[in-house]
C-alpha positions in Angstrom: 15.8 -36.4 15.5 17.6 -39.4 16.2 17.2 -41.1 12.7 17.9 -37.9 11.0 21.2 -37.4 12.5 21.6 -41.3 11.5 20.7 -40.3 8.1 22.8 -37.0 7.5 25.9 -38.9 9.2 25.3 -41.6 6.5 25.0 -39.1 3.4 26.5 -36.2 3.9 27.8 -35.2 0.5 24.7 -36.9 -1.0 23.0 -34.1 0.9 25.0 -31.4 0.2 24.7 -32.4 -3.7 21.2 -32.2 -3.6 21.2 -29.0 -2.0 23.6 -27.5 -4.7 21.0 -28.6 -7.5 18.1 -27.7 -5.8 19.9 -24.1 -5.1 21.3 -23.4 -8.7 17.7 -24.2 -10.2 16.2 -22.3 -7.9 18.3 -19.2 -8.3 17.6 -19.5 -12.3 13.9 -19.4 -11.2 15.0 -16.1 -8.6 16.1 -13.6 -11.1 12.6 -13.6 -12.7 10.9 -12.7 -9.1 10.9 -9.1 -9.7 9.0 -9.7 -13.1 6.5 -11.3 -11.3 6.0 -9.0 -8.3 3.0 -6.6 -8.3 1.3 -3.8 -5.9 1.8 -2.6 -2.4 -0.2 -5.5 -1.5 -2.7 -3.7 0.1 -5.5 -5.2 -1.4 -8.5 -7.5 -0.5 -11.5 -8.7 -1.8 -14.1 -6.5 -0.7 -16.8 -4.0 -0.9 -14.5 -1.3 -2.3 -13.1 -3.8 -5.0 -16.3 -5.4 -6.2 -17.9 -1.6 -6.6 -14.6 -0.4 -8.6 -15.5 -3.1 -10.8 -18.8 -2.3 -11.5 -18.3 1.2 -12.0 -15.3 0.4 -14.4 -17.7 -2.4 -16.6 -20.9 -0.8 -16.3 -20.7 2.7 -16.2 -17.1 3.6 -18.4 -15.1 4.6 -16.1 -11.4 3.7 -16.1 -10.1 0.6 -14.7 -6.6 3.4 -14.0 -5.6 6.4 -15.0 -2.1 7.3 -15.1 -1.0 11.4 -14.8 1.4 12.5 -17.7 3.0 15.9 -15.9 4.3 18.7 -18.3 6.0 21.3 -16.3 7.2 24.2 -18.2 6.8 22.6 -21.9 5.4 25.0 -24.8 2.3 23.6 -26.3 4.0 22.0 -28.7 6.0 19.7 -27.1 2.7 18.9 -25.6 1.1 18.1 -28.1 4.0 16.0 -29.6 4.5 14.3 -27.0 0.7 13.1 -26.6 1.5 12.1 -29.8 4.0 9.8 -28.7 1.8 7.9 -26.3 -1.2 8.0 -28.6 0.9 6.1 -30.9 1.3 3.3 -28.8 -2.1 1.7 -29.0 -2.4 0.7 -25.4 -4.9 3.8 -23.9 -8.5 3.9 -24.1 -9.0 7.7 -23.9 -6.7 10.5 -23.1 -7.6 14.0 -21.5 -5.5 16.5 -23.0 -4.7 19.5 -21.3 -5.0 21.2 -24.9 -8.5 20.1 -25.3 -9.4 21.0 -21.5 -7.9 24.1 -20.0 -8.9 22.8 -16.5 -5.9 20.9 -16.9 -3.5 23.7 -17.1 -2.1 26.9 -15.1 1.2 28.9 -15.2 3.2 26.7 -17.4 1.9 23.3 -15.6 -0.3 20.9 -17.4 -1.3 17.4 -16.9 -3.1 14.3 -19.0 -5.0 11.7 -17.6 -4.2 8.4 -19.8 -7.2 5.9 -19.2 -7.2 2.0 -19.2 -9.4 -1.0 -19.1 -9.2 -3.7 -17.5 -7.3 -5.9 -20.2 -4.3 -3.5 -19.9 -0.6 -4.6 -18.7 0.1 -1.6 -16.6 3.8 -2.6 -15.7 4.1 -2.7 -19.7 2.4 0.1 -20.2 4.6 1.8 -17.8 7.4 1.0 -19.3 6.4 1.5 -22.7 5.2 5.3 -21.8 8.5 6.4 -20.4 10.8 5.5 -23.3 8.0 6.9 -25.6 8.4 10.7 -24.0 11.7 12.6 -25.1 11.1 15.7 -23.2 13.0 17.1 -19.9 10.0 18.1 -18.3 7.7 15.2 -18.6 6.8 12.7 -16.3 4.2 9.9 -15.5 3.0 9.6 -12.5 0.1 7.6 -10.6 -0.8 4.8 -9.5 1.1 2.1 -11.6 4.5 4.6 -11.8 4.2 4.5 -8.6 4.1 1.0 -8.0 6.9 0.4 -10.8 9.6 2.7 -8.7 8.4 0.8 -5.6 9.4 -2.3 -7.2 12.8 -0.6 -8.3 13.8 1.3 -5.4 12.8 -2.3 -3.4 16.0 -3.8 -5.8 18.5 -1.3 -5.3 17.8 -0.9 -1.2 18.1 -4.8 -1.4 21.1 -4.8 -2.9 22.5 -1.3 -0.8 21.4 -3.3 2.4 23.2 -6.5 1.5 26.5 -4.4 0.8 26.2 -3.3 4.4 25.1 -5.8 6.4 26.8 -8.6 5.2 30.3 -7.6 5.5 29.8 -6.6 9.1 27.6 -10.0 9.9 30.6 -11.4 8.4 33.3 -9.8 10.8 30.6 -10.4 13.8 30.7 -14.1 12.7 35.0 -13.8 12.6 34.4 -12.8 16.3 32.7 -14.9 17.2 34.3 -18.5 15.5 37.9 -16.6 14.7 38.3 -18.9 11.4 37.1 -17.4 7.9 35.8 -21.0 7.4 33.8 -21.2 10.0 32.5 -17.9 9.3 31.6 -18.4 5.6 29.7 -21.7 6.6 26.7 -19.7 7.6 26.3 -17.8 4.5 26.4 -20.5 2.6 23.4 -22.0 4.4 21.9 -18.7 4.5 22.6 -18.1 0.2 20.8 -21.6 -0.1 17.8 -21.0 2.1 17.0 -17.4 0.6 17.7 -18.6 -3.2 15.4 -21.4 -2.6 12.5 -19.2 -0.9 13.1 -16.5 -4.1 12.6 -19.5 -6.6 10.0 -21.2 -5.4 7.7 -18.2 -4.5 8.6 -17.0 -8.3 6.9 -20.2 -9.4 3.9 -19.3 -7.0 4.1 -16.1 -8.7 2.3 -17.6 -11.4 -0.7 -18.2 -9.6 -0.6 -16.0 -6.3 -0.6 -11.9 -6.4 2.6 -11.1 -4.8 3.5 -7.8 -2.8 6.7 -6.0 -3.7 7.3 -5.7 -0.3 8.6 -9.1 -0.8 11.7 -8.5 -2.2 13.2 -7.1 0.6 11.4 -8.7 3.8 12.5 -12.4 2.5 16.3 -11.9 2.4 16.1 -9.8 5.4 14.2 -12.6 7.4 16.3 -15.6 5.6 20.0 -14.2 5.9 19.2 -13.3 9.7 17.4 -16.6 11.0 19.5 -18.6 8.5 22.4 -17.2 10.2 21.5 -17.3 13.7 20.4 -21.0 13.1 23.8 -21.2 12.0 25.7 -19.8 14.8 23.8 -21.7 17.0 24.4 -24.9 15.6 28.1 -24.7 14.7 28.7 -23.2 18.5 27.4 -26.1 19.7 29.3 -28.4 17.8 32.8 -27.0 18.4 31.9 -27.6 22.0 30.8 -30.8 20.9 34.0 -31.7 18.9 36.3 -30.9 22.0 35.0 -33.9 23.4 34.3 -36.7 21.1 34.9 -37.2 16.7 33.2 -35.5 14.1 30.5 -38.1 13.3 29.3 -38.2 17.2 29.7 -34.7 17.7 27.4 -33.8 15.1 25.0 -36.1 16.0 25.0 -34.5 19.6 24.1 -31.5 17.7 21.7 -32.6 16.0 19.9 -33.7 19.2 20.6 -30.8 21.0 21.3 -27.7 19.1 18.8 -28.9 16.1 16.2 -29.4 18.8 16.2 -25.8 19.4 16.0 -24.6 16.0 13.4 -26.7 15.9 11.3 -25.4 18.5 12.1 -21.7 17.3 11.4 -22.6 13.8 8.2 -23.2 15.1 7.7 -20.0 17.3 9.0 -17.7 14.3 6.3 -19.8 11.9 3.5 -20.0 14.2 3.6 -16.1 14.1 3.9 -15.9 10.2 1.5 -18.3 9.7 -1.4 -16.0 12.1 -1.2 -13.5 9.1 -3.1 -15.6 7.4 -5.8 -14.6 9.9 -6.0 -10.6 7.8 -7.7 -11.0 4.7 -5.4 -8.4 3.2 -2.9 -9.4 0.4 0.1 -8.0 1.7 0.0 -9.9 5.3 -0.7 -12.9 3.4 1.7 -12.7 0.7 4.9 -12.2 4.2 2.9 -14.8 6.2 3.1 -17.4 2.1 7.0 -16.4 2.1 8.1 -16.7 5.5 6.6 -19.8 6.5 8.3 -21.2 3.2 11.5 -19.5 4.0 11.5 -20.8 7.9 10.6 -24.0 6.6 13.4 -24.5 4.0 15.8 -22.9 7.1 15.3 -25.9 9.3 15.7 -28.1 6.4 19.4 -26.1 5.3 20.1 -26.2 9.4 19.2 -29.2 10.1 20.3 -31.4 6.2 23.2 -29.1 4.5 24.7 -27.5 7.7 25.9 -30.9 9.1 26.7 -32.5 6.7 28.9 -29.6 5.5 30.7 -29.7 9.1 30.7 -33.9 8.1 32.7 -32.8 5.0 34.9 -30.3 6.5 35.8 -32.2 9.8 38.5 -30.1 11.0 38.8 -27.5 8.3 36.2 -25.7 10.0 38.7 -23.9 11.9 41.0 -23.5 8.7 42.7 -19.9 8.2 42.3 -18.5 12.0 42.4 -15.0 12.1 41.5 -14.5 15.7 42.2 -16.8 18.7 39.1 -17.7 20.5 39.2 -19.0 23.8 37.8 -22.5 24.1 36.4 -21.4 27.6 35.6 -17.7 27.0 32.7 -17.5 29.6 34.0 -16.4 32.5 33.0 -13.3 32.2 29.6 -14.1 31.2 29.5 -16.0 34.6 30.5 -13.2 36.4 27.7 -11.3 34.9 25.0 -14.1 35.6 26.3 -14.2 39.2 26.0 -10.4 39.8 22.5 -10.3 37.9 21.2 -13.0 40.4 22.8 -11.7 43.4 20.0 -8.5 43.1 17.1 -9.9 40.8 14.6 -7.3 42.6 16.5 -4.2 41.6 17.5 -5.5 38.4 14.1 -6.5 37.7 12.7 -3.4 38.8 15.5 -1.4 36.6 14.6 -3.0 33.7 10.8 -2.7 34.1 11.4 1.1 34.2 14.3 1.4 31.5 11.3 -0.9 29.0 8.7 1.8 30.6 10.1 5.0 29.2 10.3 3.4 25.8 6.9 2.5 25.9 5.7 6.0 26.3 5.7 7.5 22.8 3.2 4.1 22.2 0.0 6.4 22.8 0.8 8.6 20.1 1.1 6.4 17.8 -0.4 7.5 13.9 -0.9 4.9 11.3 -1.9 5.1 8.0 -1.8 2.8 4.7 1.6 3.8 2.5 1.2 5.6 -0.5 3.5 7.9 -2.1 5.4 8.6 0.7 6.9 5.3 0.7 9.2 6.9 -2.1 12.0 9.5 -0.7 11.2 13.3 -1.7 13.6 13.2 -4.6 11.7 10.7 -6.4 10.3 11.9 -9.9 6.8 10.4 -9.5 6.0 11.8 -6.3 7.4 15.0 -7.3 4.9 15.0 -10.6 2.1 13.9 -8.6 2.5 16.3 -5.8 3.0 19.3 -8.1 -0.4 18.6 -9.6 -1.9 17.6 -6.5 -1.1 21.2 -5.0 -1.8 22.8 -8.0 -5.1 21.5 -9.2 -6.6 20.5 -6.2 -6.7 16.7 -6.8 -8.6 14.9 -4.0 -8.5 11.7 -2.7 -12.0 12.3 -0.9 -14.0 10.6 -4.0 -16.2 8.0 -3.1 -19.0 6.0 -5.2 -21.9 4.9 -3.8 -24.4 2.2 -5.9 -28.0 2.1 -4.9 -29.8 -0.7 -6.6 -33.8 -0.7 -6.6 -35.7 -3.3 -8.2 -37.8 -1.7 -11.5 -34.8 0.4 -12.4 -35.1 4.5 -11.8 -36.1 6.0 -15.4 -39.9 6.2 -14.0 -41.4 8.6 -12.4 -40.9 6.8 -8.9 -37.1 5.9 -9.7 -36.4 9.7 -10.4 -37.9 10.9 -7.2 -36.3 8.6 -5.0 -32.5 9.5 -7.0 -34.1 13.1 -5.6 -34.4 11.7 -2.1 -31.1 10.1 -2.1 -29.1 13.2 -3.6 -30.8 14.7 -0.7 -29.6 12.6 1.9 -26.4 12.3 0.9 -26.5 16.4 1.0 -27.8 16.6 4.8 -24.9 14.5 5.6 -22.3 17.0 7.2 -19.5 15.4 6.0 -20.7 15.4 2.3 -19.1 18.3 0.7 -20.7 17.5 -3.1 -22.8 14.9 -5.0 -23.2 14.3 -8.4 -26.0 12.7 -9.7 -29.0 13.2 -13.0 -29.9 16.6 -11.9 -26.6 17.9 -10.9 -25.0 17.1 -14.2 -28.6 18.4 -16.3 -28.7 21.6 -14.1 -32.1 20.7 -12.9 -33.0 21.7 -9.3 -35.1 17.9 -8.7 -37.5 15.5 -9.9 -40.6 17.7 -10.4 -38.6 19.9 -13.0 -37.0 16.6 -14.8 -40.4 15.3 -15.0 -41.7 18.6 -16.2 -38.7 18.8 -18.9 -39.2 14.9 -19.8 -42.9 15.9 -21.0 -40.8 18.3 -24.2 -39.5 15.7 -26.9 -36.4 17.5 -27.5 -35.5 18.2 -23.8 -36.5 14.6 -23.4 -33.8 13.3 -26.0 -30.9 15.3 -24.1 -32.0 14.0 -20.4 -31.8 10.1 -21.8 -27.7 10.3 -22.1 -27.8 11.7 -18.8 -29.5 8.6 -17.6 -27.8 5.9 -19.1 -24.9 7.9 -17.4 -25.4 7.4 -13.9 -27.9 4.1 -14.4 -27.2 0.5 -15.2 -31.1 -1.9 -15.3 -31.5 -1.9 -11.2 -28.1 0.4 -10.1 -27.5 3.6 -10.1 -24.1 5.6 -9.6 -23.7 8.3 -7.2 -19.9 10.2 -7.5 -19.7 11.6 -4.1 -16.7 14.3 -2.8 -16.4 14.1 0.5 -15.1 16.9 3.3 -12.7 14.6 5.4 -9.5 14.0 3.6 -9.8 10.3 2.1 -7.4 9.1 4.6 -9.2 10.3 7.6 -11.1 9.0 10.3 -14.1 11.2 9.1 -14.2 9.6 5.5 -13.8 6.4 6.8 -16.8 6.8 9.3 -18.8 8.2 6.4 -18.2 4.9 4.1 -18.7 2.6 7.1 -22.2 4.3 8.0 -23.2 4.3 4.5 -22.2 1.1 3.3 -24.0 -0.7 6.5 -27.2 2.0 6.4 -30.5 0.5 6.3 -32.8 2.1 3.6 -35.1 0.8 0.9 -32.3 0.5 -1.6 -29.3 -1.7 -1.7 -26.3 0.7 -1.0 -22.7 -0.1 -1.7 -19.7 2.5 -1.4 -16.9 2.8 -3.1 -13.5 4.8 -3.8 -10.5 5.7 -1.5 -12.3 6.2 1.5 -14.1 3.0 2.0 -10.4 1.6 0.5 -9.0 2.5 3.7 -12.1 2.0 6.1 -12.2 -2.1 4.9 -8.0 -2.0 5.1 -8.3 -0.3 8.5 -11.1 -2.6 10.4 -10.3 -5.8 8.9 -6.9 -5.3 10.7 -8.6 -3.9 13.8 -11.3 -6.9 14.0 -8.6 -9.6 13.1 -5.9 -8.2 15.1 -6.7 -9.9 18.3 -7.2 -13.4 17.0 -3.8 -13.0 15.5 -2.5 -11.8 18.7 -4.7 -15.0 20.5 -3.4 -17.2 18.1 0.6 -16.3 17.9 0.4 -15.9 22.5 -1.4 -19.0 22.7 0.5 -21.2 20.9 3.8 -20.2 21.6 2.6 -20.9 25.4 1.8 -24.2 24.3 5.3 -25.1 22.2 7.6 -23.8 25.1 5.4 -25.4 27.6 6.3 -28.8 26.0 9.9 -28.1 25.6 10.0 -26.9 29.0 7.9 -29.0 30.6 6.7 -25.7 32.3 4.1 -23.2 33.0 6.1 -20.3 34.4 8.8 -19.9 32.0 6.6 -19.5 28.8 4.3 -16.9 30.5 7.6 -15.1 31.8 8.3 -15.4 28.0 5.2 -13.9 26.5 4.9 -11.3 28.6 8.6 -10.3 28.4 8.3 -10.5 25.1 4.9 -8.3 24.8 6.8 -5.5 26.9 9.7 -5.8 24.7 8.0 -5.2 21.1 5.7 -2.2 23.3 9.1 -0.7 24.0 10.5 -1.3 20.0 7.3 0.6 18.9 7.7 3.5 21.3 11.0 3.9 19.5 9.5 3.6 16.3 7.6 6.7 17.0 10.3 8.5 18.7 12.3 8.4 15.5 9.7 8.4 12.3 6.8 9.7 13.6 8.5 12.5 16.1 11.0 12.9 13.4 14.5 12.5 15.0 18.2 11.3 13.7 17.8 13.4 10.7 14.4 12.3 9.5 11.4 14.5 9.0 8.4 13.7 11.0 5.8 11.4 9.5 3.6 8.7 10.4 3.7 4.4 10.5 3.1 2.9 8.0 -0.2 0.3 8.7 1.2 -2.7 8.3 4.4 -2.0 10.9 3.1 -3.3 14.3 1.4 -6.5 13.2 4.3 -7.1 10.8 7.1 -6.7 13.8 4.9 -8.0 16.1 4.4 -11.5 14.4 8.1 -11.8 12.7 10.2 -10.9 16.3 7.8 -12.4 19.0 8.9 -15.4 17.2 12.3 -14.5 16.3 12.9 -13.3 19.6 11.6 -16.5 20.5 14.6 -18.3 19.7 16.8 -16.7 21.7 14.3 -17.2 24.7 14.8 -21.2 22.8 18.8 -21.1 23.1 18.8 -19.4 26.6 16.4 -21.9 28.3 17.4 -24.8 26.7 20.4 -24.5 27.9 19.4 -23.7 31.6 17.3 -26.7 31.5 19.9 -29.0 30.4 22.3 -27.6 33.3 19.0 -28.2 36.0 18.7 -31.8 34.8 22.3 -32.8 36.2 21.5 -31.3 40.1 18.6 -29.7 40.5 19.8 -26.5 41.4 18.0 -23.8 39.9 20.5 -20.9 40.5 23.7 -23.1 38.9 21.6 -23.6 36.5 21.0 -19.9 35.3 24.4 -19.0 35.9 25.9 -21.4 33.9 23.0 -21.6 31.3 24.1 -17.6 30.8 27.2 -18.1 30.6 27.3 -20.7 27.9 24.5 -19.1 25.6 25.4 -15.2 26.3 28.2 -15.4 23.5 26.6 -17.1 21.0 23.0 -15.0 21.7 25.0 -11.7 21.4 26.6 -12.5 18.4 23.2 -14.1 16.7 21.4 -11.0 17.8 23.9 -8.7 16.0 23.7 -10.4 13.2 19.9 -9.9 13.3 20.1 -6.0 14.1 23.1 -5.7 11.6 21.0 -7.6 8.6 17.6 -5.8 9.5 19.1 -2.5 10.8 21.0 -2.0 7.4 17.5 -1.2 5.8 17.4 1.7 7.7 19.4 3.3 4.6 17.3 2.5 2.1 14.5 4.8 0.4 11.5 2.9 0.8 9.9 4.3 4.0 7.7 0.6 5.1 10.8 -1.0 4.8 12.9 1.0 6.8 10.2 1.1 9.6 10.1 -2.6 9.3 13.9 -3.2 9.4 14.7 -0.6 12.2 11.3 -1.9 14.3 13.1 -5.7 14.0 16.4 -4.3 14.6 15.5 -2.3 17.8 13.4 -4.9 19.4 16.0 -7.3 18.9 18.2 -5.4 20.5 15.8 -4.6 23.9 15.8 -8.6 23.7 18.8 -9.3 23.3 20.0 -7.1 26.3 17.6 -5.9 29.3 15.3 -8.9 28.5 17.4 -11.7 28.0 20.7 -10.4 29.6 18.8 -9.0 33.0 15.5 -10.3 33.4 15.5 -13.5 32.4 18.2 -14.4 34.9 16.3 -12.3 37.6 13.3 -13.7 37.1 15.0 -17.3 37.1 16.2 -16.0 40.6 12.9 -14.9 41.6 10.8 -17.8 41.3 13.1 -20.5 42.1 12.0 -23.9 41.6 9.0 -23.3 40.4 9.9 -21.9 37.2 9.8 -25.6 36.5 6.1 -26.1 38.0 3.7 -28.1 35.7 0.1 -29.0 36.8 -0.4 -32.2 37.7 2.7 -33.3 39.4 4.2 -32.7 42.2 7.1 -30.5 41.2 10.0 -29.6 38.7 10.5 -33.3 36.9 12.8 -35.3 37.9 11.3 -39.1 37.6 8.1 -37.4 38.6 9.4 -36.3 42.3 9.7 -32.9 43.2 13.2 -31.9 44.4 
């Protein structure tokens, strides 16, 4: 650290140069990021994926279908508008409602529009909608969907920004009382999410990207750029009291910037454990946050100080508000009456965390679909009108049985017999196509019998080469569950690991959501191993202690358990005006790895500071006190910033990223208050000197004696 603040103090305005460039190619690299995002991101390479794929090449069925809705159009403009689309060149079959009347009732009709595998669908998209003229008409499914995702994810970027910024801006004001001081930050912050846009638009080239990044980087970057920020530039005005610019900032650098270091490193650790879930969307927040925390310490660490080299002090240019150079009096006052009880206050907290932690049991998750739009949306509105209409289900599986020597003998038929039949005695199986379903034959003795007449013969052979491919054969299955449910995803699970004579494989929505749904469950607790163990293992060296990074984990654990009991309280109870629902999947492993290491850092600021205090006399209690004191300030403003910047998503339209930024806004909050404000300090009380206990040595260090 030494040789870096050697280095920055040497070139500052080389630095900030650099930075500038860097920035300003980046952000011509940023605008193309929403060109180059794709999907929900709930995607891996599995069972479900490598069946899709079969059944698409080998057996003709769509690689997607898209829904074009007519409500209330005369045949006609039906028909003309098919027309339209037709005319485009880019579908490989269309089902007409005016060839099939199955696809219309009461003045409702739909077309399924069918695509391979080669097809753009974002293009394709696009294209469709300019092509149709009439009120009345709109596309829906899968792709649409995904296309006003990506959309609404732009405009709730840009409604949260116009929220949260101004007011992170006053808190800043507040906090420093110069406009300077307070525009510092966002500058950093502008440069660290501009870079993080560019550079994953590059990796766009190469890596599937989630939508969902469009508005979880900014969040992240503005809020820990920021609070890096606030943290840093506090400490240097304290700093600057006492000596010049170059050696203050160098005390900063060895101080403050070892903090951000050591809570850069909390917040990656638990970005980087995504890596763990093999499922696109975890991977593609874990790729861009560890980037974006990365370039953070680099803008805190490079451009911050050398800005506050250049601006000397002009920091404090155009004061607005008068800020007391020794405002923590009353922060001291706090700290002494919190440590003057630390039983009852620890016991209050414990019970205030409790009854948040309630709701927790009833928690209901379930993979985002639709619902992620609001109600108002067209899409969903198309899509659910059909769906209650014409009975669309989502309960469609595919299984694919291999069996060496094919299935057109006489052997092959009868065992297709004996699966359709065991697929039948399955409770949950509500129907099953297959050869004899679609021929109207009741099994294999009456195909066989039939197969012995040349000209029933010659109308059975299509059916085959239908539902078999050489050593596979395809078995559409409709299930009872609802595809979402427990029940379908027990049924793909039991079928895909069943051990008969053939080779089974399952397919479709169900088994989507059964291989989304376990490979969280079986990788969730070496994520949760991962993040716990080496966070223990980074504050144990900064601390040089055992206590005070279990006190921290397990703080923390309650914490985020209290933050999700809220979360259910408000979306899934439906309360402060919204309409009950469930979580969305991806919420609690998402929140849990971005705050247990964001909330780290304020744990980071906090103790730091305690520590430096117990290295003058040993004396733990002074230490707490006046550690509180000097951090409370600066860990309230940086924590408002944080619920400011991540609550603001709370009015936007996209329901996994409200949940996200109202989950990260909540447990900040519970952090930043009955943990850090009450129990820490109690719990500092509590234990005494042996918060700084480390096997192997006597006692708290002080030249290796205990004191």
């Amino acid at each position: 650290m030494r040789s870096l603040a050697n280095f920055v103090i040497r070139f500052p305005k080389w630095i900030i140069a650099l930075w500038i460039l860097l920035a300003g190619f980046m952000a011509f690299q940023a605008v193309k990021l929403p060109g180059v995002l794709e999907g929900d991101g709930f995607r891996m390479d599995g069972e479900h994926e490598q069946v899709m794929e079969w059944v698409a090449d080998e057996f003709g069925m769509p690689a997607e279908t898209l829904f074009l809705v007519f409500d209330g159009l005369s045949e006609e403009s039906v028909r003309q508008e098919l027309d339209r689309v037709e005319a485009l060149g880019i579908t490989e079959d269309i089902a007409s409602p005016l060839d099939d009347p199955a696809l219309h009732s009461d003045g409702l009709s739909y077309a399924m529009l069918q695509f391979g595998d080669e097809a753009d669908m974002p293009a394709a998209v696009s294209d469709i909608r300019k092509a149709v003229k009439e009120d009345g008409t709109t596309l829906t499914g899968g792709s649409a969907i995904t296309e006003d995702i990506n959309k609404a994810s732009q405009r709730d970027l840009i409604k949260a920004e116009a929220i949260g910024l101004p007011i992170a801006l006053i808190v800043l004001l507040l906090a420093f009382g110069s406009v300077v001081a307070a525009l510092v930050p966002f500058f950093v912050a502008i440069a660290t999410v501009l870079t993080t846009f560019g550079i994953l638009t590059i990796l766009g080239g190469s890596v599937d990207l989630s939508i969902f990044i469009m508005n979880i980087v900014p969040m992240l970057g503005l809020a820990l750029s920021i609070d890096f920020s606030l943290l840093f530039i506090n400490r240097y005005r304290e700093e600057r009291r006492k000596q010049p610019v170059p050696d203050a900032v160098r005390t900063t650098i060895l101080t403050a910037g070892r903090s951000v270091l050591f809570s850069a490193f909390c917040v990656f650790i638990g970005l980087g454990a995504m890596f763990i879930i093999r499922i696109e969307i975890f991977q593609n927040i874990g790729l861009g946050g560890m980037i974006l925390v990365s370039l953070a310490v680099l803008t805190s660490l490079t451009l911050l100080p050398s800005v506050l080299l250049v601006l000397g002090d002009r920091l404090n240019k155009w004061t607005v508000i008068k800020v007391k150079e020794n405002g923590t009096t009353g922060w001291r006052k706090f700290a002494e009456r919190v440590i003057r009880r630390p039983v009852l206050v620890t016991i209050g907290a414990i019970l205030i965390l409790g009854i948040f932690v309630i709701p927790v049991k009833d928690m209901e998750l379930t993979i985002p679909e639709m619902d992620s739009l609001p109600k108002s949306n067209d899409s969903r509105q198309a899509f659910e009108k059909i769906e209650d209409e014409f009975g669309l289900s989502n309960s469609n599986a595919y299984l694919i049985a291999e069996r060496d020597g094919g299935w057109d003998d006489e052997d092959g038929i009868r065992e297709i017999e004996k699966i359709q039949d065991a697929l039948l005695g399955d409770p949950r199986t509500d129907e099953v196509t297959t050869i004899f379903t679609e021929g109207d034959i009741s099994g294999a003795d009456e195909w066989m019998q039939a197969a012995q007449m040349p000209q029933a013969d010659a109308a059975l052979e299509p059916l085959m080469d239908a539902f078999t491919d050489g050593d596979a054969l395809l078995v559409p299955v409709t299930l009872k569950p609802d595809g979402a449910s427990a029940g379908a995803q027990d049924w793909a699970r039991d079928w895909a690991e069943k051990d008969t004579e053939w080779n089974l494989s399952v397919g479709g929505y169900p088994k989507f959501n059964q291989e989304i749904f376990d490979e969280i469950w079986d990788k969730i607790g070496w994520v949760l191993a991962l993040i716990v163990v080496s966070t223990f293992i980074i504050l144990m060296i900064a601390f040089r202690s055992v206590l005070i990074p279990l006190k921290a984990i397990l703080m923390n654990i309650i914490g985020l358990s209290a933050a999700f009991g809220a979360l259910v309280y408000i979306f899934q109870w439906g309360h402060f005006g919204l309409e009950a629902g469930t979580i969305a999947l991806i919420i609690p492993v998402l929140v849990f790895s971005l705050v247990f290491g964001l909330s780290m850092d304020y744990e980071v600021f906090l103790i730091s500071r305690i520590q430096e205090e117990y290295t003058k006399d040993f004396d733990n209690d002074r230490a707490t006190v006046e550690g509180l004191a000097a951090t409370s300030k600066i860990i309230t403003s940086a924590a408002l910033i944080m619920i400011v910047l991540t609550g603001a998503f709370a009015f936007t339209d996209v329901m996994p990223v409200k949940q996200i930024g109202v989950g990260i806004a909540i447990a900040v909050a519970i952090d930043a208050t009955i943990i850090r404000l009450l129990l820490v300090p109690s719990l500092m009380k509590l234990f005494g000197k042996w918060n700084w206990w480390l096997p192997f040595r006597k006692g708290p260090y002080r030249g290796g004696n205990w004191h």
